[in-house]
OpenMM code with the backbone's topology and positions (N, CA, C; nanometers):
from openmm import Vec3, app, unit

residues = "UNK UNK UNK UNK UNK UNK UNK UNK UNK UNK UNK UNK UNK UNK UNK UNK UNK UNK UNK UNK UNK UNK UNK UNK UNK UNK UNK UNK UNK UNK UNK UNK UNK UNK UNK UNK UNK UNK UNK UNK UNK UNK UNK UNK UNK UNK UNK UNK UNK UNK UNK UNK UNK UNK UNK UNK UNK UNK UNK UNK UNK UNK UNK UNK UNK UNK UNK UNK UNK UNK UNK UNK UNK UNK UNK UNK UNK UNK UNK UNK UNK UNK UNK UNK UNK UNK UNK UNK UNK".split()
positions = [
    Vec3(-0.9817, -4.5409, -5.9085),
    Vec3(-1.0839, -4.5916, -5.8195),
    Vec3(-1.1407, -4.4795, -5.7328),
    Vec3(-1.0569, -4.3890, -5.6511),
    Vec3(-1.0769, -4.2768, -5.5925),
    Vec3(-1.2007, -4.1775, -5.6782),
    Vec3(-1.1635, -4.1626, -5.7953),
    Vec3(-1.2544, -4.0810, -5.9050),
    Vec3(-1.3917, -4.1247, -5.8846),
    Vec3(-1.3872, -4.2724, -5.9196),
    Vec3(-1.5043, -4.3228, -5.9297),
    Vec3(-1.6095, -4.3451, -5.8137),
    Vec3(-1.5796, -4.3768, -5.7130),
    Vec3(-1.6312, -4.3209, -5.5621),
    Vec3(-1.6993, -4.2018, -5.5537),
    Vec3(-1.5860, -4.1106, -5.5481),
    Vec3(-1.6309, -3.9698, -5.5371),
    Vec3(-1.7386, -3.9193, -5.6678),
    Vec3(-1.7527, -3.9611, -5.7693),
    Vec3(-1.8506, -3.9419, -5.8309),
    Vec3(-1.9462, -4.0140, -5.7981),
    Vec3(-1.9823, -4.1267, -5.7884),
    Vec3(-2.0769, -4.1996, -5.7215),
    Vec3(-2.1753, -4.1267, -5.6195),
    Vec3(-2.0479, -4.0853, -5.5017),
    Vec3(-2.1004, -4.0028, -5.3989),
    Vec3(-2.2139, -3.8761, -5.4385),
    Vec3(-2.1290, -3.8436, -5.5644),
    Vec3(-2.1752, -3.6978, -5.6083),
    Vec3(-2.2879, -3.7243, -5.6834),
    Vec3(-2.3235, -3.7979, -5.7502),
    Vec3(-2.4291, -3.8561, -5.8222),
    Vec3(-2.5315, -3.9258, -5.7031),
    Vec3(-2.4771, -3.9545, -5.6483),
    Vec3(-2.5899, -3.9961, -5.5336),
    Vec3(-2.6797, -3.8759, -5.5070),
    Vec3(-2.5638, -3.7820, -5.3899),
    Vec3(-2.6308, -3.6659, -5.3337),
    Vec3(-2.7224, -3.5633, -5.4357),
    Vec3(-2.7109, -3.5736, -5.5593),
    Vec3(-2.7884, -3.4827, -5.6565),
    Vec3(-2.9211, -3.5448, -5.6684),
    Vec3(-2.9103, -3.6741, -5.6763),
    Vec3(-3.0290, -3.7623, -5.7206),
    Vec3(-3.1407, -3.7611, -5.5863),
    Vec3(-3.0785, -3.7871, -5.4538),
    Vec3(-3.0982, -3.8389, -5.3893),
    Vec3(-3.1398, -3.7286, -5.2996),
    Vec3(-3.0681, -3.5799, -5.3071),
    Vec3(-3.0692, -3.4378, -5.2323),
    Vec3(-3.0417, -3.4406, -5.1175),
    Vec3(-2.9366, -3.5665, -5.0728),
    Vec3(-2.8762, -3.6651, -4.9210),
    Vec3(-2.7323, -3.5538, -4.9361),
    Vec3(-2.7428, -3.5132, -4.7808),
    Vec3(-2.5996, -3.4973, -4.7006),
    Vec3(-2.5090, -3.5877, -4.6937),
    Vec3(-2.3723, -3.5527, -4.7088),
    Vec3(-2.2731, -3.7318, -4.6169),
    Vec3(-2.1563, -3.6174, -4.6217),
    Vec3(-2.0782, -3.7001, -4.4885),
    Vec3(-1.9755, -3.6526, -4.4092),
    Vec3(-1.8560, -3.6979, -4.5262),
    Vec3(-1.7437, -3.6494, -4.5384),
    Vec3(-1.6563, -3.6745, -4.6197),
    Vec3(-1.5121, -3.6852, -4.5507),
    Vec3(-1.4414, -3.7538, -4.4888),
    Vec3(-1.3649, -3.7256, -4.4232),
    Vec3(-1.1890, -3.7575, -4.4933),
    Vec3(-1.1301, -3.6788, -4.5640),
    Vec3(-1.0274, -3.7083, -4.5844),
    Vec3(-0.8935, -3.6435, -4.5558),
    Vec3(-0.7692, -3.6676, -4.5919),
    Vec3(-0.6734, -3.6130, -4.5967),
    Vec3(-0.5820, -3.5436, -4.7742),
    Vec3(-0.6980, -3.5387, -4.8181),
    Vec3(-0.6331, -3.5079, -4.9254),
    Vec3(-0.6904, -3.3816, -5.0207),
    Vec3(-0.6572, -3.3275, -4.9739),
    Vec3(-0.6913, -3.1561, -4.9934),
    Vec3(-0.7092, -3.0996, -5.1071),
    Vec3(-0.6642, -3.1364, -5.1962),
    Vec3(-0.7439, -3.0852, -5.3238),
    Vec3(-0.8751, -3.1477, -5.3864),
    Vec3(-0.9011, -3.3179, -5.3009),
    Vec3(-1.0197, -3.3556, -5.3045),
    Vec3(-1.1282, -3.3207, -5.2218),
    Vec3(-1.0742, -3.2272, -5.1092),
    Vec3(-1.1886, -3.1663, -5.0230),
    Vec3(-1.2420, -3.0998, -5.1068),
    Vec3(-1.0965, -3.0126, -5.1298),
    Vec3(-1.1866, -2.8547, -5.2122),
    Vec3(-1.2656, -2.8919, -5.2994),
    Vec3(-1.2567, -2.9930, -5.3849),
    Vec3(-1.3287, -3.0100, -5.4954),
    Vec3(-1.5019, -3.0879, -5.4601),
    Vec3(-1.4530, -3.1692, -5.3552),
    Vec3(-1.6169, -3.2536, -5.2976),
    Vec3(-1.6859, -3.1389, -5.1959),
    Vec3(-1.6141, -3.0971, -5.1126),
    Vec3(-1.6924, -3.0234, -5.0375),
    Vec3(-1.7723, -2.8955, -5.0128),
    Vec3(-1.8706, -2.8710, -4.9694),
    Vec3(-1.9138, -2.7404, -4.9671),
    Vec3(-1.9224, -2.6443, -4.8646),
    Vec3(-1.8846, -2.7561, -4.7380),
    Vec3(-1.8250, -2.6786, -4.6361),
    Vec3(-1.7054, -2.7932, -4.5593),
    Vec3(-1.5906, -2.7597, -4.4832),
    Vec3(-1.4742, -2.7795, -4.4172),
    Vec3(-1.5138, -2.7724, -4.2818),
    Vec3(-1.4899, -2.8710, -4.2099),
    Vec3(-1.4034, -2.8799, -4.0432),
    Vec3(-1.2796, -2.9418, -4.0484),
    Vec3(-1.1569, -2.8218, -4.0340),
    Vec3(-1.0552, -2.8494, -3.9440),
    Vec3(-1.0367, -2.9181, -3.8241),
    Vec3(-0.9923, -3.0101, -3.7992),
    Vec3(-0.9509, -3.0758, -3.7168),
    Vec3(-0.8028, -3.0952, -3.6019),
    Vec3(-0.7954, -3.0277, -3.5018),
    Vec3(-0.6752, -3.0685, -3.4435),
    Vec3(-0.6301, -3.1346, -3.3275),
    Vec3(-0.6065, -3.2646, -3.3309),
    Vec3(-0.6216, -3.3362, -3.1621),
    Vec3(-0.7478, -3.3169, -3.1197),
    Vec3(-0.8433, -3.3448, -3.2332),
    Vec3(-0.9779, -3.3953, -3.1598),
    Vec3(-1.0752, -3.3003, -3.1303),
    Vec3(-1.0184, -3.1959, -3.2162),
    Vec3(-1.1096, -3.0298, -3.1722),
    Vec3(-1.1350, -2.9503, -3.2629),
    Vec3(-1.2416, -2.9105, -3.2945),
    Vec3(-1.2756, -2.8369, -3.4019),
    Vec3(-1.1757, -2.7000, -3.3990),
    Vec3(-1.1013, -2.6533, -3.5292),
    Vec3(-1.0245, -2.5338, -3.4722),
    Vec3(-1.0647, -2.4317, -3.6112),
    Vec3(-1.1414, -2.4672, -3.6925),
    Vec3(-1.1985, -2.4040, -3.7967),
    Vec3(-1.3082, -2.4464, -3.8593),
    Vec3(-1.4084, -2.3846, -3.8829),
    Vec3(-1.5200, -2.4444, -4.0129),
    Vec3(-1.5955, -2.3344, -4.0758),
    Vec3(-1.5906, -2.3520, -4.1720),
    Vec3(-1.6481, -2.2178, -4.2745),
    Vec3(-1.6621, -2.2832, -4.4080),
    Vec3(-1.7384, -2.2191, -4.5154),
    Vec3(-1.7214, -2.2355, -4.6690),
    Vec3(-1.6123, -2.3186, -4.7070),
    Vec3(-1.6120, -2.3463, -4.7982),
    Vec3(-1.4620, -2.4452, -4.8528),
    Vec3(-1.4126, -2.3275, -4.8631),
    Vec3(-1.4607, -2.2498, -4.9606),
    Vec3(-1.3787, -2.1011, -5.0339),
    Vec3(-1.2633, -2.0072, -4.9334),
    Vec3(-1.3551, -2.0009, -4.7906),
    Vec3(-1.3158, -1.9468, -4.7121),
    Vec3(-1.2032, -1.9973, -4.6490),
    Vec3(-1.2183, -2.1786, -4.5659),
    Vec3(-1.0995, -2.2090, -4.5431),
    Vec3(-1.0075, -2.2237, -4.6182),
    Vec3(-1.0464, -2.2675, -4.7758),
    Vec3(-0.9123, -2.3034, -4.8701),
    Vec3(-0.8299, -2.1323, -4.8737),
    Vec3(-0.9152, -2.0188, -4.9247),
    Vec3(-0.8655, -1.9088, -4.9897),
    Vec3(-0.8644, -1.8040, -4.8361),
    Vec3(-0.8937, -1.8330, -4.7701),
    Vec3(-0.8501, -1.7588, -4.6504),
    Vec3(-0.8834, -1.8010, -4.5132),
    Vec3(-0.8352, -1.9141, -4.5224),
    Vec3(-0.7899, -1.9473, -4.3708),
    Vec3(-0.7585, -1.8448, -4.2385),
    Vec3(-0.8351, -1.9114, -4.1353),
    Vec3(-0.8297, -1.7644, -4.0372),
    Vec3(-0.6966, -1.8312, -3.8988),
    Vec3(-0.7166, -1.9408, -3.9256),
    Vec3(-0.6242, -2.0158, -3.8265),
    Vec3(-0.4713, -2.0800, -3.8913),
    Vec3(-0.3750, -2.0419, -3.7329),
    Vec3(-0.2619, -2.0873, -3.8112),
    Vec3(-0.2658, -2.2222, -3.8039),
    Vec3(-0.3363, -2.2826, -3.7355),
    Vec3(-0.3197, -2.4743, -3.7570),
    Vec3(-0.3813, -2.4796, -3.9431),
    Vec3(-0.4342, -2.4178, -3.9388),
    Vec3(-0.5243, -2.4409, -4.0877),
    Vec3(-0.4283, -2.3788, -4.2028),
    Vec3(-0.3467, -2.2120, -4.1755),
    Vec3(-0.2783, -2.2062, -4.2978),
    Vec3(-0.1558, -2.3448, -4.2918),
    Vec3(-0.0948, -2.3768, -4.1959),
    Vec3(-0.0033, -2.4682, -4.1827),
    Vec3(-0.0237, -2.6111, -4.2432),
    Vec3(-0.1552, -2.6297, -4.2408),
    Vec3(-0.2250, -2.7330, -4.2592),
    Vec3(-0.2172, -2.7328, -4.4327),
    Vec3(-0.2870, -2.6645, -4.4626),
    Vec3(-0.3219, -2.6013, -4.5995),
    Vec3(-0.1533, -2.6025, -4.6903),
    Vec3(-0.0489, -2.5170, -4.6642),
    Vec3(0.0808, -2.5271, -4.7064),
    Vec3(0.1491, -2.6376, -4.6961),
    Vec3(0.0837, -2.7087, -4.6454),
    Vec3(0.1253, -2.8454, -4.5989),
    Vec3(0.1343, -2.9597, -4.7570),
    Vec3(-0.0083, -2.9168, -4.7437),
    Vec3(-0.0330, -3.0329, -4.8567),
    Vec3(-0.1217, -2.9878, -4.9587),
    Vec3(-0.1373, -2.8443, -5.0393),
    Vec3(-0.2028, -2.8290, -5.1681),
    Vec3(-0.1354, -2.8206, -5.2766),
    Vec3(-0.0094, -2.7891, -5.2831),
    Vec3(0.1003, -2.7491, -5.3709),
    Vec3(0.1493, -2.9178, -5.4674),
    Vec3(0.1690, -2.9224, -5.5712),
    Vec3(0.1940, -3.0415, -5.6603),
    Vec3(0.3252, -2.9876, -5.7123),
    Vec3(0.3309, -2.9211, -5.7292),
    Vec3(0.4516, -2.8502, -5.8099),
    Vec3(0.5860, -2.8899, -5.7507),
    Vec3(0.6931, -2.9824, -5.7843),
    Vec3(0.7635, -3.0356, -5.7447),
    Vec3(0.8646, -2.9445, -5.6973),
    Vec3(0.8340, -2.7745, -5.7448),
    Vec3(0.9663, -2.7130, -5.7321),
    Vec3(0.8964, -2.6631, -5.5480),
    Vec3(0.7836, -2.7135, -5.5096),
    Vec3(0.7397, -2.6542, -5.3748),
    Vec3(0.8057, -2.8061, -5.2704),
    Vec3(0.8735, -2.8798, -5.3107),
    Vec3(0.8461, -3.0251, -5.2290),
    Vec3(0.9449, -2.9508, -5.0585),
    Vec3(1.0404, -2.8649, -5.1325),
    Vec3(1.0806, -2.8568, -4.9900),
    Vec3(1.0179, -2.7476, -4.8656),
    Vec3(0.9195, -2.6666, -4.9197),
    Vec3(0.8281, -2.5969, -4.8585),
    Vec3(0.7308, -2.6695, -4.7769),
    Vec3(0.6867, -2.7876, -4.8374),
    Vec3(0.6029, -2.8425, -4.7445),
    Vec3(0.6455, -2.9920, -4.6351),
    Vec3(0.7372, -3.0073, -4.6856),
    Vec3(0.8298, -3.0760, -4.5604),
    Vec3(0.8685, -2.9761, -4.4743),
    Vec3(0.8922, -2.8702, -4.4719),
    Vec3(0.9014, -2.8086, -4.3828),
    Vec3(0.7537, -2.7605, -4.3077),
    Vec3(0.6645, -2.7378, -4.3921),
    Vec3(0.5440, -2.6615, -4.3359),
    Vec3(0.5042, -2.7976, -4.2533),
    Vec3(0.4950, -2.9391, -4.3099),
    Vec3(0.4897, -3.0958, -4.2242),
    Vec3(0.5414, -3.0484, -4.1118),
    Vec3(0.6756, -3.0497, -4.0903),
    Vec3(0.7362, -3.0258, -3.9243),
    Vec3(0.6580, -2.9349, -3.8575),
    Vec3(0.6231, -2.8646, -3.9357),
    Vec3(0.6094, -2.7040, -3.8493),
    Vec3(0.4355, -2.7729, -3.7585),
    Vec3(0.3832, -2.8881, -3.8008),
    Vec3(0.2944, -2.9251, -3.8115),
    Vec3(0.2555, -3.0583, -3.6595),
    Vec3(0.3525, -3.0964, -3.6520),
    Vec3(0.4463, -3.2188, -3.6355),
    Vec3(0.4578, -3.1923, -3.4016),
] * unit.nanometer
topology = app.Topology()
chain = topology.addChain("A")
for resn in residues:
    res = topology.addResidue(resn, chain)
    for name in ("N", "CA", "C"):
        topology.addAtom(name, app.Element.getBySymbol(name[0]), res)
């Protein structure tokens, strides 16, 4: 269902040449929908740049923390990012 949304969206904005805000928590669907990133922390902008830029070089530690947090799938990383979570927390 998620897929199908986000294409929708994406098929919209091509057709349509419309902006829209994307707001999620799930980070490999940013990278992939977005063309630019705002970081968010307690209500405050603490990064925004290129996707490229925040995904591949993050300038803030809320953002690498953020980022190690939750891009990794690879089950042999699960205890890296429970920890990078706390560090977060």
């Amino acid at each position: 269902m998620q897929a199908q949304v986000i294409a929708l969206l994406d098929d919209l904005r091509k057709r349509l040449g419309i902006s829209f805000i994307f707001i999620a928590h799930d980070l490999p669907v940013v990278r992939d929908v977005a063309d630019q990133v705002m970081v968010i922390q307690q209500g405050r902008v603490v990064e925004l740049g290129p996707v490229a830029q925040i995904f591949d070089r993050p300038r803030q530690a809320y953002t690498q923390r953020l980022l190690a947090a939750g891009l990794h799938s690879d089950p042999n990383v699960q205890a890296e990012r429970r920890k990078a979570r706390l560090a977060l927390a």
